[in-house]
MIVEX-526309 format. One record per atom (N, C-alpha, C): residue number from 1; residue in one letter; atom name; x, y, z. Coordinates in nm, 4 decimals. Each point is the difference from the previous one (the first is absolute). Example, Ala and Ser with C-alpha at 12.3 -4.5 7.8 and 13.67 -1.06 7.14 Angstrom:
   n res atom       xx       yy       zz
   1   A    N   1.3190  -0.5690   0.7800
   1   A   CA  -0.0890   0.1190   0.0000
   1   A    C   0.0900   0.1200   0.0000
   2   S    N  -0.0350   0.1050  -0.0720
   2   S   CA   0.0820   0.1190   0.0060
   2   S    C  -0.0770   0.1090   0.0730
***
This chain:
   n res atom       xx       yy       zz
   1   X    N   2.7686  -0.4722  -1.0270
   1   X   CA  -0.1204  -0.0279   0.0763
   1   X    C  -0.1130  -0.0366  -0.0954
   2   X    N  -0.0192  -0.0887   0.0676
   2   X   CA  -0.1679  -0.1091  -0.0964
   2   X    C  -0.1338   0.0908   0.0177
   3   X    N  -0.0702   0.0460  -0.1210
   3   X   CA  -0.1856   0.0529   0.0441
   3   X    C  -0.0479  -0.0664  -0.0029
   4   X    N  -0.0923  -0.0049   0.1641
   4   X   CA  -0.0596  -0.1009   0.0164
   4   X    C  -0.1037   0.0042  -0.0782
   5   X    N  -0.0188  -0.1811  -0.0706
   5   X   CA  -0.1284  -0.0225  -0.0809
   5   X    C  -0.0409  -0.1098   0.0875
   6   X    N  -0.1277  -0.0291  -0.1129
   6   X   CA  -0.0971  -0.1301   0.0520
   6   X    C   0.1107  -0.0936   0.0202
   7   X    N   0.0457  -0.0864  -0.0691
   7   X   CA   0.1124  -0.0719  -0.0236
   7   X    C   0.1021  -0.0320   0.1209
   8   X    N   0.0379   0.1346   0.0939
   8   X   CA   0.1329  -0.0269   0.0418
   8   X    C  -0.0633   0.0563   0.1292
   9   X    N  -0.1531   0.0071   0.0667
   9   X   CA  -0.0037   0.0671   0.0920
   9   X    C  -0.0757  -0.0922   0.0907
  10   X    N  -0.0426   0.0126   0.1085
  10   X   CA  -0.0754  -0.1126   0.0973
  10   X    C  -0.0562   0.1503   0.0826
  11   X    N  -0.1571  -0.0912   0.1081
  11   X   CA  -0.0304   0.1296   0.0560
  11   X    C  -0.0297  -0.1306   0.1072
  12   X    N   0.1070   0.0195   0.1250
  12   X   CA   0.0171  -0.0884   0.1577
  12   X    C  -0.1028   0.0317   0.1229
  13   X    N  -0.0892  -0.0775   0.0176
  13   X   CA  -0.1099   0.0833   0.1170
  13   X    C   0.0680  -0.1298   0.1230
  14   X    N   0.0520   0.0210   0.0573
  14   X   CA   0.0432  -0.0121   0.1804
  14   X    C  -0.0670  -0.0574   0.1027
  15   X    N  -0.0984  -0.0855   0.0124
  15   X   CA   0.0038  -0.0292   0.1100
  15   X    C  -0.1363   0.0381   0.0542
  16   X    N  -0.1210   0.1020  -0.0167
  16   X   CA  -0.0835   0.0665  -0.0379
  16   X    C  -0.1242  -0.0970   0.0720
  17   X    N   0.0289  -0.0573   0.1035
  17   X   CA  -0.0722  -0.1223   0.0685
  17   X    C  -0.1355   0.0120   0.0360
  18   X    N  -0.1033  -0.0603   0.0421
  18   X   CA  -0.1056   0.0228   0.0643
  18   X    C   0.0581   0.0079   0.1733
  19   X    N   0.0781  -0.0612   0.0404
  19   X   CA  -0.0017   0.0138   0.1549
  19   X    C   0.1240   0.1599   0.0113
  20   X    N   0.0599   0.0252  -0.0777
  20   X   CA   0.1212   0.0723   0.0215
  20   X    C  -0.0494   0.1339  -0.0573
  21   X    N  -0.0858   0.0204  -0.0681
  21   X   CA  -0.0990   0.1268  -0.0554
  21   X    C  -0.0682   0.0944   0.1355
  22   X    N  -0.0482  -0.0521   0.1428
  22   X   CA  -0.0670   0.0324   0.0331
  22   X    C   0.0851   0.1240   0.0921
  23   X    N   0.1691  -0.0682   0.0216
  23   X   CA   0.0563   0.0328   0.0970
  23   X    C   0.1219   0.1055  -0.0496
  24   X    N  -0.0571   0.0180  -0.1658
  24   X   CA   0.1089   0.0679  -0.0640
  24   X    C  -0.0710   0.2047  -0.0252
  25   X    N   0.1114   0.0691   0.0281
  25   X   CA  -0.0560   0.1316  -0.0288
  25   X    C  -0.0439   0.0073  -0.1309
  26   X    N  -0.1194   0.0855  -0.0056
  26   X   CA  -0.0434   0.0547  -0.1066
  26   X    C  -0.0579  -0.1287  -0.0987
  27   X    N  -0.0447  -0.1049   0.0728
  27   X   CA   0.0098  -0.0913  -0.0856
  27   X    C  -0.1391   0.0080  -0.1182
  28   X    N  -0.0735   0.0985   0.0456
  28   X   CA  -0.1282  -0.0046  -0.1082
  28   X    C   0.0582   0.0625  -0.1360
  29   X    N   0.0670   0.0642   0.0544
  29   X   CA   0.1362   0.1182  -0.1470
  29   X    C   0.0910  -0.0858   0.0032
  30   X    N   0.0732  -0.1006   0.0599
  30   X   CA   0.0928  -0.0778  -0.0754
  30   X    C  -0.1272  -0.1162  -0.1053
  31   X    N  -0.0971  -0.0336   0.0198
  31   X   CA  -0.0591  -0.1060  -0.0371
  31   X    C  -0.0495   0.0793  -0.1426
  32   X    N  -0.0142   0.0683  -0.0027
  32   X   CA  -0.1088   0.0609  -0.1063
  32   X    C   0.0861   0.0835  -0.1014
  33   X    N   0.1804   0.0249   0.0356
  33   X   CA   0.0852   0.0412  -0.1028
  33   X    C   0.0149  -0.1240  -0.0555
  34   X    N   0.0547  -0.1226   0.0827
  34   X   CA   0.0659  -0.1651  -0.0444
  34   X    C  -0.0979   0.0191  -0.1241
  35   X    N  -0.1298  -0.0542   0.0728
  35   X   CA  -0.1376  -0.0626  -0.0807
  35   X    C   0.0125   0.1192  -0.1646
  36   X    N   0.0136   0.1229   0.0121
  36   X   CA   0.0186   0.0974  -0.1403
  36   X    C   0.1091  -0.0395  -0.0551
  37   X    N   0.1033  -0.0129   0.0542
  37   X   CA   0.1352  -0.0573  -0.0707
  37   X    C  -0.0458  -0.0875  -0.0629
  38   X    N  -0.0457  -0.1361   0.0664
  38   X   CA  -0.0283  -0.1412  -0.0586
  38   X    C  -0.0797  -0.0076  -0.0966
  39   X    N  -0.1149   0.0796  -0.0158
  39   X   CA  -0.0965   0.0158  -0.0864
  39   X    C   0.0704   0.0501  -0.1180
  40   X    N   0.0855   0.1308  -0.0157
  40   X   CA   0.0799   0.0388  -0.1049
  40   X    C   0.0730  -0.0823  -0.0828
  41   X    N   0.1201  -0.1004   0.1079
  41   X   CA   0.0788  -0.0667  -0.0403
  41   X    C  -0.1096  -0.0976  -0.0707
  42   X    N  -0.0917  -0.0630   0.0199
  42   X   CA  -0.0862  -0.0973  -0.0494
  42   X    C  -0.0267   0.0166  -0.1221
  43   X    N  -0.0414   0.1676  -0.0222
  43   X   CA  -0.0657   0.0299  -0.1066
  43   X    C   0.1474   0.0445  -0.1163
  44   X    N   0.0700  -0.0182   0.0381
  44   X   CA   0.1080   0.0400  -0.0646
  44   X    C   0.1113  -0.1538  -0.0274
  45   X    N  -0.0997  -0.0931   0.0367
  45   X   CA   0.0898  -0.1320  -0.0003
  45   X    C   0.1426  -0.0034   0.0400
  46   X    N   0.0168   0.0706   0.0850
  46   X   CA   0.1193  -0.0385   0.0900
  46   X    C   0.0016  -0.0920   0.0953
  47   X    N   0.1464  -0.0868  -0.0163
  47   X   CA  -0.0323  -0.0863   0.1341
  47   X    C   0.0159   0.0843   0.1331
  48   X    N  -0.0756  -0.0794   0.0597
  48   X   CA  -0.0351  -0.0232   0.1510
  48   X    C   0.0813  -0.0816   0.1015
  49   X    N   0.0717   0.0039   0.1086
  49   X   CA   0.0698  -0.0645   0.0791
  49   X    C  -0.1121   0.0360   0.1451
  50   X    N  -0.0270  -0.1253   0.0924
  50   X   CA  -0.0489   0.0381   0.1030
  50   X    C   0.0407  -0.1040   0.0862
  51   X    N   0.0440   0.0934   0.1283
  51   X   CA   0.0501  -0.0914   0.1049
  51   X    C  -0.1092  -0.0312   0.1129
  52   X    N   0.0024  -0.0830   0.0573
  52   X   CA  -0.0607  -0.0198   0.1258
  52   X    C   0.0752  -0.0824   0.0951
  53   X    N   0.0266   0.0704   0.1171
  53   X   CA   0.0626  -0.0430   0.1072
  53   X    C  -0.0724  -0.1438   0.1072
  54   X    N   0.0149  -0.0871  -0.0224
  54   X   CA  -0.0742  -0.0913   0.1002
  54   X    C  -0.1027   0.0103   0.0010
  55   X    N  -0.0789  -0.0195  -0.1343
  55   X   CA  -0.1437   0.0133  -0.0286
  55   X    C  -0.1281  -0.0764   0.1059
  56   X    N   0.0622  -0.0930   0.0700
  56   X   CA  -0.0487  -0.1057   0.0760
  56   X    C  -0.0478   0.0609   0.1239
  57   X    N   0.0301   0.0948   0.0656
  57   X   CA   0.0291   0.1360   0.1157
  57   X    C  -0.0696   0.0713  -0.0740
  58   X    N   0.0681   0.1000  -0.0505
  58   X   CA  -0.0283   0.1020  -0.0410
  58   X    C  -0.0770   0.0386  -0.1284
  59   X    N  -0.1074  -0.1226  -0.0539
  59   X   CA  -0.0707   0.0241  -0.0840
  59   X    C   0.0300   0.0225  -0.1756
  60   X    N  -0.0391  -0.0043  -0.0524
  60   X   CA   0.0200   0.0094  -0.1177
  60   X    C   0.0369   0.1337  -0.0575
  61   X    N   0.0426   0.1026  -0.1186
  61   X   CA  -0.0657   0.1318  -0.0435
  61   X    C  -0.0972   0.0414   0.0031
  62   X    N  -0.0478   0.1182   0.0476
  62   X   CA  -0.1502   0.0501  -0.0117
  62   X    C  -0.0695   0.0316  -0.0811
  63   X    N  -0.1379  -0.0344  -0.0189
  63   X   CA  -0.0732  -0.0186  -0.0577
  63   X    C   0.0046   0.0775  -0.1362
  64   X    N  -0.0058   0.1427   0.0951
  64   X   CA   0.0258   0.1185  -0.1008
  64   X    C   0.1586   0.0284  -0.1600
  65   X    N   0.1015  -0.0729   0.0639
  65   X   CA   0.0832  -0.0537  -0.0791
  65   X    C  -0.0102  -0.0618  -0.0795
  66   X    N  -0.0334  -0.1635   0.0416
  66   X   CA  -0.0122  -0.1102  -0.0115
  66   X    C  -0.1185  -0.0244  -0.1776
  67   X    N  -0.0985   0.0917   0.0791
  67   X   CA  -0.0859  -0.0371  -0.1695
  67   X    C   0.0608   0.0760  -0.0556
  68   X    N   0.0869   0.0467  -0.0278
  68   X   CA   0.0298   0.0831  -0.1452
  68   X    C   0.1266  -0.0800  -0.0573
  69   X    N   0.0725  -0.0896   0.0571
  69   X   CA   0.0939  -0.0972  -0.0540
  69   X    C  -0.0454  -0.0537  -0.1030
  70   X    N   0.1014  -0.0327  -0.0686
  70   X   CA  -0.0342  -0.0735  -0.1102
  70   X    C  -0.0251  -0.1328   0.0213
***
């Protein structure tokens, strides 16, 4: 088994939408762990993978995410 380093690791945020946020549980505590993750991984130069489902609908990533991307 591999330890994960900078190198061999990715940190995946899901989907994390402006229209799909509103209707999701807990979404002020899902938004504000993502957004700490992302900020970490940032500061730790790890890549970043981010999906968005039918951005065209359902909006882009939120805001709160979104600025801390690289």
């Amino acid at each position: 088994m591999e330890i994960p380093t900078v190198e061999n690791s990715l940190l995946v945020v899901v989907d994390l939408q402006q229209k799909l946020m509103p209707v999701m549980s807990d979404s002020e505590l899902v938004t504000a762990r993502a957004a700490l993750m992302v900020r970490a991984a940032a500061e730790l130069e790890l890549d970043i993978l981010v999906t968005e489902q039918y951005p065209k609908g359902l909006g882009s990533t939120v805001p709160e995410i979104a600025t801390w991307l690289p």
